[in-house]
C-alpha positions in Angstrom: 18.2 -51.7 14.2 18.5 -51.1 18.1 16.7 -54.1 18.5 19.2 -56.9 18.7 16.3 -59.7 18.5 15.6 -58.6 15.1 17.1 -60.7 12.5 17.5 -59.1 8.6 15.9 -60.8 6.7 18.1 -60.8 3.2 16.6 -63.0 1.2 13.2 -63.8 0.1 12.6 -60.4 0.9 8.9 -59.3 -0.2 8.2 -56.7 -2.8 5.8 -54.0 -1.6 3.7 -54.5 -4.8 3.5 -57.7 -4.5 2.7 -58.1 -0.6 0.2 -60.6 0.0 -1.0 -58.9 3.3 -1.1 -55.0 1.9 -5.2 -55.2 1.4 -5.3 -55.1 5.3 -2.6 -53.0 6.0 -1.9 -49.6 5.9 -0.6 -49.6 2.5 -3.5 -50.9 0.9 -4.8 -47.3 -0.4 -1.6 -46.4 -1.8 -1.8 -46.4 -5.4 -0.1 -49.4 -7.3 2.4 -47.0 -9.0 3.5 -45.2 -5.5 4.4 -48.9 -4.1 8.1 -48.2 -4.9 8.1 -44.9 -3.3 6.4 -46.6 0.0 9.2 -49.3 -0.5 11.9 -47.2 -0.1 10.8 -45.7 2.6 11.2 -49.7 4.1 14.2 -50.0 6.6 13.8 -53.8 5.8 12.3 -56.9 6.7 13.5 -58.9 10.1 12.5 -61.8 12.0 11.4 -62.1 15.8 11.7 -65.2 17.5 8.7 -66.2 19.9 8.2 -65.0 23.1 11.0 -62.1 22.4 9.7 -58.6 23.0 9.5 -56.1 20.0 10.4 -53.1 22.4 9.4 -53.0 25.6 7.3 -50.2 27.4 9.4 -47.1 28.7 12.3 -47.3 26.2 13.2 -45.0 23.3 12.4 -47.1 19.8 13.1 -45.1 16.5 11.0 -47.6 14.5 7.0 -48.5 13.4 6.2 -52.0 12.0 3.9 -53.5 10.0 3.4 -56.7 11.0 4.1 -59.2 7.6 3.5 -62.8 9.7 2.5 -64.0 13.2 0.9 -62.6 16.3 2.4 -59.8 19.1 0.9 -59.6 22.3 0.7 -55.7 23.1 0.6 -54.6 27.0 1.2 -52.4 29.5 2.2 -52.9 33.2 2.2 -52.1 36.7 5.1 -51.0 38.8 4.3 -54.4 41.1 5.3 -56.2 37.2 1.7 -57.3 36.2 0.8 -57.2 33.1 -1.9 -56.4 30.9 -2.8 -57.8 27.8 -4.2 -54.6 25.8 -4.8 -56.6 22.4 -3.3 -58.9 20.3 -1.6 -58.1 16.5 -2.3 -59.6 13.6 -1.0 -59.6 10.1 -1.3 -56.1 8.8 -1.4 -54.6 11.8 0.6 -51.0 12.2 2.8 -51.4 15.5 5.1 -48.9 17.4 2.7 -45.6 16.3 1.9 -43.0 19.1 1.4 -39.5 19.0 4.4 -38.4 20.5 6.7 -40.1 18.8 9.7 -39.1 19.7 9.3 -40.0 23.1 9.6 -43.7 25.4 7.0 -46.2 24.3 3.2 -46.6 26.2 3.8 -49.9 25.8 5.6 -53.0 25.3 4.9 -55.8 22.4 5.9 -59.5 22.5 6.0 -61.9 20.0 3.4 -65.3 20.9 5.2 -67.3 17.5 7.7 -66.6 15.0 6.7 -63.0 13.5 8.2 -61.0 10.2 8.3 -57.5 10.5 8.7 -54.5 8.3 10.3 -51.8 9.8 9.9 -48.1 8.9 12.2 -45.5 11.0 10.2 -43.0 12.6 12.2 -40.2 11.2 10.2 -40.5 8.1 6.6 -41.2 9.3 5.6 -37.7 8.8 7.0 -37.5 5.7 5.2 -40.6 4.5 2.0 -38.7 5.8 2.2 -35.4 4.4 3.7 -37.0 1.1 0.6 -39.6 1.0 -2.9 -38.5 2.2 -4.0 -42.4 1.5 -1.7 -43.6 4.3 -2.6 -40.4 6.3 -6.5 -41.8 6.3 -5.8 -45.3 6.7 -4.4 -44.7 10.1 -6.9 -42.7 10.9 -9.2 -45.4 10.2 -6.7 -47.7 11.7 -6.6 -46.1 15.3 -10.0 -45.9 15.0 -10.7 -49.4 14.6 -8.2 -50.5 17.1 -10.1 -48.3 20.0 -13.0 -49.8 19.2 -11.5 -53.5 20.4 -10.0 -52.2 23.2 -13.0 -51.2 24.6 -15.1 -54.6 23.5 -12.2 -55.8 25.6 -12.0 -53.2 28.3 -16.3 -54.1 29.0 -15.2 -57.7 28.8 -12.7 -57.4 31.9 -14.9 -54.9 33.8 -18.1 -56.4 33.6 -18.3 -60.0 32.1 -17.8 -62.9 35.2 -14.1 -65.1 34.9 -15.8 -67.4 32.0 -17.8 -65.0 30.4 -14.2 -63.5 29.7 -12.4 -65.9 28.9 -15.3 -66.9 26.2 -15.2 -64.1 24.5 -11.5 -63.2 24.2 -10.9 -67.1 22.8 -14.0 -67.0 20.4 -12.7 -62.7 19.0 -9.3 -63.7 18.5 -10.5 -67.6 16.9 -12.4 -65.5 14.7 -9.9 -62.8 13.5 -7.6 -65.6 13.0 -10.2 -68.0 10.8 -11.3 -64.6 8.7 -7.2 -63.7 8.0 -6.9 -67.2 7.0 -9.1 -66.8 4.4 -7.7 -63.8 2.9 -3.8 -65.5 3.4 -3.3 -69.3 2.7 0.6 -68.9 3.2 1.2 -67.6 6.7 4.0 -70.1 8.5 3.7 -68.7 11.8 0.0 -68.7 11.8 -0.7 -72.3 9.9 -3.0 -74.6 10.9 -5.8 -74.2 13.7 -5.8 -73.1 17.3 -5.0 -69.6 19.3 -1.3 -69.3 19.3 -1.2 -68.5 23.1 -0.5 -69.7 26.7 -2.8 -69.7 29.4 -0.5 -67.4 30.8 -1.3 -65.2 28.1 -4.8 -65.6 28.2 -5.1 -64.4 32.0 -2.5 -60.9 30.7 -5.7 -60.6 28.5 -8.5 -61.2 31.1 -7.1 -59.8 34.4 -6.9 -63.1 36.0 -4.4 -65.1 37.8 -3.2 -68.2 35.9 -4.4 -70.4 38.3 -8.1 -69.0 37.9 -7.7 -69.2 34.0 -6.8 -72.9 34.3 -9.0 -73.8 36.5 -11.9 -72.1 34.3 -10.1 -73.3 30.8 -10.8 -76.9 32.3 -14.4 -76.0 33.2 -14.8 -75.3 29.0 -12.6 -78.5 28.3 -15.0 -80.8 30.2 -18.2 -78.6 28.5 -16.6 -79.7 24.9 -15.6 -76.2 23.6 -12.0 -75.8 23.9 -9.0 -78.1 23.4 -5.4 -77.0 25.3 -2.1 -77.9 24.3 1.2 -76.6 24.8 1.8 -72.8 23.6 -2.3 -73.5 21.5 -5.4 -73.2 22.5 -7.9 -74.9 20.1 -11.8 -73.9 19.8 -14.2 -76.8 19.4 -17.3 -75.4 20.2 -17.4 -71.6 18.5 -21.0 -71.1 18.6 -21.8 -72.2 22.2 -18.3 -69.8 23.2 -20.3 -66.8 21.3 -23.6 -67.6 23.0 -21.2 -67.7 26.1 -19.8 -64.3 25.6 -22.8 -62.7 24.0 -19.8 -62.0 21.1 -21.2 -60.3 17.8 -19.1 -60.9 14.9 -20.0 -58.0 13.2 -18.3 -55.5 16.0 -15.2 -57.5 15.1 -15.6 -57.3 11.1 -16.7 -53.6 11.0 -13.4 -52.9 13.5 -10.7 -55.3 11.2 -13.0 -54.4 7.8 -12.9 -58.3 7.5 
């Protein structure tokens, strides 16, 4: 691996047919008796420590993910360093995929808690695609879905005010985590409640300074809707943050086919 962050995994390693997160990923239309063909397509399975970056945006990275445990922040950046939040991964999300793949990365990915990856080179991505048309359309349908948040997201920075914003981004990602959950009880990086992110990381997501994030995060604490601790931000109050945000749970469902 060129990433020297990434730790093998060489034990405990999962089987592909019996991955408790391949009914969300992009495996999950691969026929039960092709799993061992996907499988050895796997470079292997590695660990990323939290807050290390995945790649970062503007380097070469021969290598797509599929995200086994935790949560990646994706984002891009300006030349003056700022950063913007463009979404956030979840278990069974496809990472490191771009048209052109042989060239630099769009974008960079950092880890919010302790992730485990599996790593496919990129070398045999188009094989994997031509070889199976399942995987083909689920990335299709992937890409699709995953445009379709960025631009809930993209309306919520342009044209919802700070706590508007701030609502909404809290009460999506809450409700993504409580649905995945559901369909996973053993997730280590992602146990318990609460949004596994910074305040810092919050205003990367809403295009505000940290100081204006706080300052409106305290304005929700003293309304009773969201506790904050250190690296966690818990909802209390998820229906009066969806009446906040106007936020439609079905927009979210029908994009992660929850």
């Amino acid at each position: 691996m060129t990433n020297p962050k990434l730790t093998p995994i060489n034990q405990s390693v999962t089987d592909c047919a019996r991955c408790p997160v391949r009914r969300i990923a992009l495996f999950k239309q691969v026929p039960e008796d092709k799993l061992h063909w996907t499988q050895e397509y796997r470079k292997g399975q590695y660990l990323l420590r939290a807050r290390e970056h995945l790649y970062y945006e503007n380097e070469e990275h021969p290598v797509v993910y599929t995200l086994f445990d935790g949560c990646i922040k994706l984002y891009k950046t300006l030349h003056t360093g700022k950063m913007q939040a463009m979404r956030f991964a979840l278990p069974g999300d496809f990472l490191g995929f771009q048209g052109d793949l042989c060239n630099a990365m769009h974008h960079g990915a950092q880890a919010l808690t302790d992730c485990v990856l599996c790593a496919f080179p990129k070398a045999a991505v188009s094989r994997m695609l031509c070889e199976c048309p399942e995987i083909a359309t689920e990335l299709i349908d992937k890409n699709a879905r995953v445009m379709a948040t960025c631009q809930e997201h993209l309306l919520s920075t342009g044209a919802r005010n700070a706590i508007e914003s701030i609502a909404f981004t809290l009460v999506e990602l809450n409700h993504r985590l409580k649905q995945f959950r559901v369909l996973r009880t053993e997730s280590p990086a992602l146990a318990g409640s609460g949004i596994p992110m910074t305040q810092e990381d919050l205003a990367d997501a809403v295009g505000l300074t940290p100081i204006h994030v706080n300052r409106t995060l305290r304005q929700l604490r003293e309304m009773g809707m969201v506790f904050c601790a250190k690296g966690r931000i818990d909802v209390i109050d998820e229906e009066g943050l969806k009446d906040m945000a106007r936020f439609n749970p079905k927009h979210i469902e029908d994009a992660y086919m929850l």
